[in-house]
Residue, then its C-alpha position, 0 to 999 in steps of 0.5 A: x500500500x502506497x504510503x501518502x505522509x500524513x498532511x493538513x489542508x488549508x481552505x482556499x478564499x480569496x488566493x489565502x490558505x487559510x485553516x478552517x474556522x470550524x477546526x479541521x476533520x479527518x480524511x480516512x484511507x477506505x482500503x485500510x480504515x486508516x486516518x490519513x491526515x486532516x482538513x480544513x474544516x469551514x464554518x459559516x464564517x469562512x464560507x460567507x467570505x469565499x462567497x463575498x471574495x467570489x462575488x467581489x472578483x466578478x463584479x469588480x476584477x477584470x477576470x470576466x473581460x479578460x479571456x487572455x487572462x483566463x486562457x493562461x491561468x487554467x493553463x498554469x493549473x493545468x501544468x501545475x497539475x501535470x507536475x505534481x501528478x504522482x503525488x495527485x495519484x498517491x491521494x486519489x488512491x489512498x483518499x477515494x480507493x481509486x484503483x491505479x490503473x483508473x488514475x491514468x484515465x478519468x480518475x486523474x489524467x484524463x480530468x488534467x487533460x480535458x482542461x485543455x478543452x476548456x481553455x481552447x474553447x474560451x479561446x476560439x469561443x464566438x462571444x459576440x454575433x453579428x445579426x445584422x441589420x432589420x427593421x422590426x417594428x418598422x425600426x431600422x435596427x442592428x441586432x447583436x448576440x453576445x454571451x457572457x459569464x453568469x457570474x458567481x458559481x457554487x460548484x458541489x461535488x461528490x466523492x466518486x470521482x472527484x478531480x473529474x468533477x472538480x475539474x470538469x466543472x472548474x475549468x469551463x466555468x472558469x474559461x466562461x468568465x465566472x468566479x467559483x466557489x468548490x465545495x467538495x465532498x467530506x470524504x475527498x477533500x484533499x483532491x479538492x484541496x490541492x487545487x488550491x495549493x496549486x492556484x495560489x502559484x498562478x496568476x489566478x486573481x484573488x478571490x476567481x476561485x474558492x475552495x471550501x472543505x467542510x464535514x457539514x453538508x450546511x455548507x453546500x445547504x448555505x451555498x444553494x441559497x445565497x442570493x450573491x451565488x447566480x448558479x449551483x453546478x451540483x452532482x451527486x445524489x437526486x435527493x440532495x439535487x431535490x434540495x439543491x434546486x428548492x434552495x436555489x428556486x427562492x433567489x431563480x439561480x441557474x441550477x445544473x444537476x448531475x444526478x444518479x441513474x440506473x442505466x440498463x446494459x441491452x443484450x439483443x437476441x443476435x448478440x454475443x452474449x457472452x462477450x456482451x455479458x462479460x463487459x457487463x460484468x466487468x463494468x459494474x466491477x469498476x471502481x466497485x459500481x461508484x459510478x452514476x452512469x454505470x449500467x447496472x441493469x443487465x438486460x438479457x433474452x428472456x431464453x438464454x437467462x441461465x446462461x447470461x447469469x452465468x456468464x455474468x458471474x463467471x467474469x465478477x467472482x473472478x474480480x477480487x476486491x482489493x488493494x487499489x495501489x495494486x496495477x491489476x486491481x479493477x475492483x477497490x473498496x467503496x468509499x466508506x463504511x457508512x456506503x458499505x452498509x448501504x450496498x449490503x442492505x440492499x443485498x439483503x433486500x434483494x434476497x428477500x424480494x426474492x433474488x439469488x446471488x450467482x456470486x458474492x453477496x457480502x463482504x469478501x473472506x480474506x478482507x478484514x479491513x477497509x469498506x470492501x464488498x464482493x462483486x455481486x450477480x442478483x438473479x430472479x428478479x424483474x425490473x419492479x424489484x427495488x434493486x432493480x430501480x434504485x440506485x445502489x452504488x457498489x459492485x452490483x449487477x442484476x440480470x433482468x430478462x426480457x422478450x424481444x427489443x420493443x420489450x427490452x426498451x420498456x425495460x430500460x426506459x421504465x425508471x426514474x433515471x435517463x442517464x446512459x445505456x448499452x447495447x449490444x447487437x451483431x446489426x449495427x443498424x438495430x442497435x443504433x435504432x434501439x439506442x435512438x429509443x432509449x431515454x437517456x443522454x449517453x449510449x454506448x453501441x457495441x462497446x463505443x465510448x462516449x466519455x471525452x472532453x468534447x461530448x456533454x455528459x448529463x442525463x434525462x427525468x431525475x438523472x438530472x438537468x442541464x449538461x456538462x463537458x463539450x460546448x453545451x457545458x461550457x454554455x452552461x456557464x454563460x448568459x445570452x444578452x441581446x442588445x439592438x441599436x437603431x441605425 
């Protein structure tokens, strides 16, 4: 196990790193049950002066106006961050469970990469539109379009995969012209924190970006509904997105909600099952489920149940979970052991709703410490069944059947959540047709990836509203101004 020496992290207001008011609280390894070190802990104080320091850098700085400025400072994040990247990857995976080999992808250096995408769009982005000239009205008039920053910016954040979210969230609204307030999850904090380590040596003007670590969730309450804060970028729960727009409904903020999903992985009749069963499988293993466009609904013909059971647990018993600094390790501990009671309660529910387990189930055997649950197959139970619809956020896969494709849509599409999908097909064109029915926002056809930096990534009904990444996310940060001048 990777040793990450014991640190304290600051808060970050107005470019200070400054302790907490509320003290600090400790940050946890979840593969060891061991305490790592400490965080700056908020206080009402320290939050209502990183919103004033945010609110006073828009309205006053020259940060919104200066796309020069901005380019360079998310540039001089992003190669502060590619030089401490090692030390970036030992947290990840001692503070989240993140498996190494994750840290080379989207735990990590993908996030680092993608702010590339921010900056250039801010740079080639077209701020101003010509409409030319009408006479509505009668009025010879020039019409013009011009987009601009939507001001302060509270950015909440889960644990999952923090330096994606931090960072996919940071960077466009940065790169847009607004100022922001991150306040990350209680169980990362150091991914959160070193941000603002990092920011304090760019030319970042004081009080563009805030960071605020905080074991109480009043902060992000406090946040939804200061009427200085114009937007909310919120991932993480739909109940906690629920109240983040209610607090923000009594000042109208722009809200955008990343919530959770339930995403269904189709097998067609013609499909290797198998093969499709087996990525299925080795999917929902991935950073043990903590994923929210993860399918976790394996939907399969109703006449090759048994065998796509089968197949399913052959891949996942054969996933052990394990030390997440380890290369081959697919399969960590879930973040926590508040999270490791909540996936196993819901193991316990599947038994008595009537499933069986093709494998795990529990804890695994050779593990006494850290929040480790086994990869789990739930068969026997239809798409009512409440493993099937609620969002469980482990190493959890139940296998569904269905009768032909109309039926498999009715599948996937009967839930509360829309926020990504599979299929698998040997026709290409009645996958694609299947993909075109289904009510999410991201599909995966035949083992396509659809996570870049240019693709938005955001879901339909209660996975959420609004989009992130690609220009649509980036525009989630602007305002539309239109402004006509008599000629």
């Amino acid at each position: 196990m990777a040793i990450v020496a014991d640190r304290a992290s600051d808060l970050f207001i107005d470019g200070e790193l400054i302790p907490g008011g509320a003290g600090s609280f400790p940050t946890v390894n979840p593969a060891t049950e061991e305490v790592l070190g400490t965080a700056a802990n908020a206080d009402a104080a320290d939050t209502d002066r990183a919103i004033d320091a945010a609110r006073r850098a828009f309205d006053s700085g020259e940060w919104a106006s200066d796309t020069e400025l901005r380019v360079r400072c998310i540039r001089q994040l992003q190669a502060a961050l590619r030089e401490h990247v090692e030390e970036l990857r030992d947290i990840t995976m001692a503070e989240v469970g993140a498996p190494r080999m994750l840290t080379a992808a989207a735990q990590l250096e993908g996030p680092i990469a993608d702010l590339s995408f921010a900056a250039d769009t801010a740079e080639a982005y077209q701020w101003r539109t010509d409409l030319g000239v009408a006479a509505p009205m009668g009025i010879k008039t020039r019409r013009t379009l011009v987009r601009e920053a939507v001001g302060v910016v509270a950015a909440i954040t889960p644990w999952n995969f923090p330096h994606q979210i931090n960072l996919a969230k940071i960077g466009p609204a940065l790169a847009a012209g607004n100022t922001v307030v991150l306040k990350p999850a209680p169980d990362t904090p150091w991914c959160a924190a070193i941000l603002g380590e990092l920011a304090a040596q760019t030319d970042l003007p004081p009080g563009v970006l805030n960071i605020v670590t905080s074991d109480d969730h009043a902060t992000g309450a406090m946040l939804s509904s200061d009427p200085r804060v114009d937007m909310v970028s919120f991932t993480g729960s739909t109940a906690t997105g629920r109240a983040v727009m209610a607090a923000g409904a009594a000042t109208v903020k722009k809200v955008f909600l990343e919530l959770g999903g339930k995403s269904a992985f189709l097998v067609l009749d013609d499909a290797d099952l198998p093969a499709a069963c087996a990525m299925a499988a080795f999917t929902a293993s991935m950073h043990a489920g903590q994923g929210c466009a993860i399918t976790t609904r394996l939907v399969v013909p109703r006449s090759r149940y048994d065998e796509a059971v089968a197949a399913a647990a052959a891949t996942m018993s054969g996933i052990k979970p394990g030390d997440p600094t380890k290369p081959g390790t697919i399969c960590g501990p879930v973040i926590s052991a508040r999270q490791r009671d909540r996936v196993q309660s819901y193991l316990d529910l599947a038994i008595a709703e009537g499933g069986t387990f093709a494998c795990g189930g529990g804890r695994p055997a050779d593990r006494d410490r850290g929040f480790f649950v086994e990869p789990t197959v739930i068969a026997g139970l239809d798409n009512t069944a409440r493993v099937a619809r609620e969002e469980i956020f482990g190493p959890v896969l139940t296998v569904i059947a269905h009768d032909g494709d109309d039926d498999a849509v009715r599948i996937a599409n009967d839930s509360p959540y829309g926020l990504s999908g599979t299929v698998f097909s040997a026709d290409p064109e009645r996958a694609q047709a299947i993909a075109n029915r289904l009510r999410v926002g991201t599909v995966n056809v035949n083992g396509g990836v659809w996570y870049s930096a240019d693709v938005p990534f955001g879901g339909y009904k209660q996975s959420g509203v609004g989009r992130e990444m690609g220009v649509a996310g980036f525009e989630e940060y602007l305002e539309l101004k239109a402004i006509a001048t008599a000629v």
